[in-house]
Every structure is written in C-alpha cells, then in structure tokens.
C-alpha positions, 0 to 999 in steps of 0.5 A: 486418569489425567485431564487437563482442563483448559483455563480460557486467557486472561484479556490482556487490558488495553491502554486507551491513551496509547491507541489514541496516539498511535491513531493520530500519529498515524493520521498525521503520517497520512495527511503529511503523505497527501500534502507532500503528494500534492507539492510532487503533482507538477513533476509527477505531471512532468515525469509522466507527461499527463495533465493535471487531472490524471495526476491527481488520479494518480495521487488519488489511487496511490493514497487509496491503495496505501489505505488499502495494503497498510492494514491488509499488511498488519493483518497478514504479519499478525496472523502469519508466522514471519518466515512465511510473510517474508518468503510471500513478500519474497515472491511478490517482489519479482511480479513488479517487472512483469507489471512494468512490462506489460501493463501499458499494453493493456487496454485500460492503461493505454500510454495516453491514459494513466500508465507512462509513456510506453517503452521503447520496443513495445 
C-alpha cells in the first residue's frame, strides 16, 4: 500500500526592512494623495457648486473610501484566481452608470447636498 504522507511548507522567512519600505512608501502615497486633494478643494468647490465644508466631506469620503477598496482589493487579487477578479472588475464597471444616473434621485444624496447638480432630464 502506497501513502503519501503530507510534508507541512516551510515558511517562507519574510524580510523585515522590505515591509518597512513598502509601509512608508505607501504612506507616503497616502499623504501626497490627501495633500494634492486638498490644493483641488477650490475646483472641487467649483465644479460641483458646494461650499467649503461639503467639499472637504467630499475629500473625506474618497480618502476613506481609498482606505477601504485598497486592502479589500489586494485581499481579493490574493485569494481569487485572476481570471475570476478580472471578469468581477468587468462586471462592476458598467453599474457606474447606474449610479451616476440615479443617485441624485435618492434622498440622502439630494443635488443640494453631496451629490452634483442634477442632470438635465431628471
């Protein structure tokens, strides 16, 4: 009788300086991303004729949204084969539209508040 038996993997020994630095390089994408945002809050302001406080909620979700999607998104492309995200990102991308069309209809997002002016036709 044949058996196999299953040897566990070695761990791979992780290099503790490389983490570091790609942990501040990140950070310091982060913070130029924050800093550029916040020189755009007058044409953010502009473009999408709200004051100074709902553009800096503006900036405030986005960021917070990027903290978010980031790490979801590495996790997904780690544990998912890569035809399979692909074809996910394929399908997510067409529900920006929808989105576009119908969010300043809801409630919360009334074209006085965070959304943009409405569309014509709406």
């Amino acid at each position: 009788m044949d058996t196999v038996e299953s040897q566990p993997k070695a761990k791979e020994k992780i290099n503790a300086n490389l983490v570091v630095g790609v942990l501040l390089i990140g950070s310091f994408v982060a913070l130029l991303n924050q800093t550029l945002l916040v020189t755009a809050l007058p044409h953010i302001m502009a473009d999408l004729h709200v004051d100074t406080n709902k553009a800096q909620w503006l900036t405030t979700a986005f960021l917070l949204v990027n903290g978010i999607m980031i790490p979801t998104t590495a996790f997904l492309r780690k544990d998912s084969q890569p035809a399979v995200f692909i074809w996910l990102r394929c399908c997510c991308l067409p529900s920006g539209p929808f989105w576009q069309r119908w969010l300043p209809i809801l409630p919360f997002c009334s074209p006085d508040g965070l959304s943009s002016p409405q569309a014509p036709g709406l």
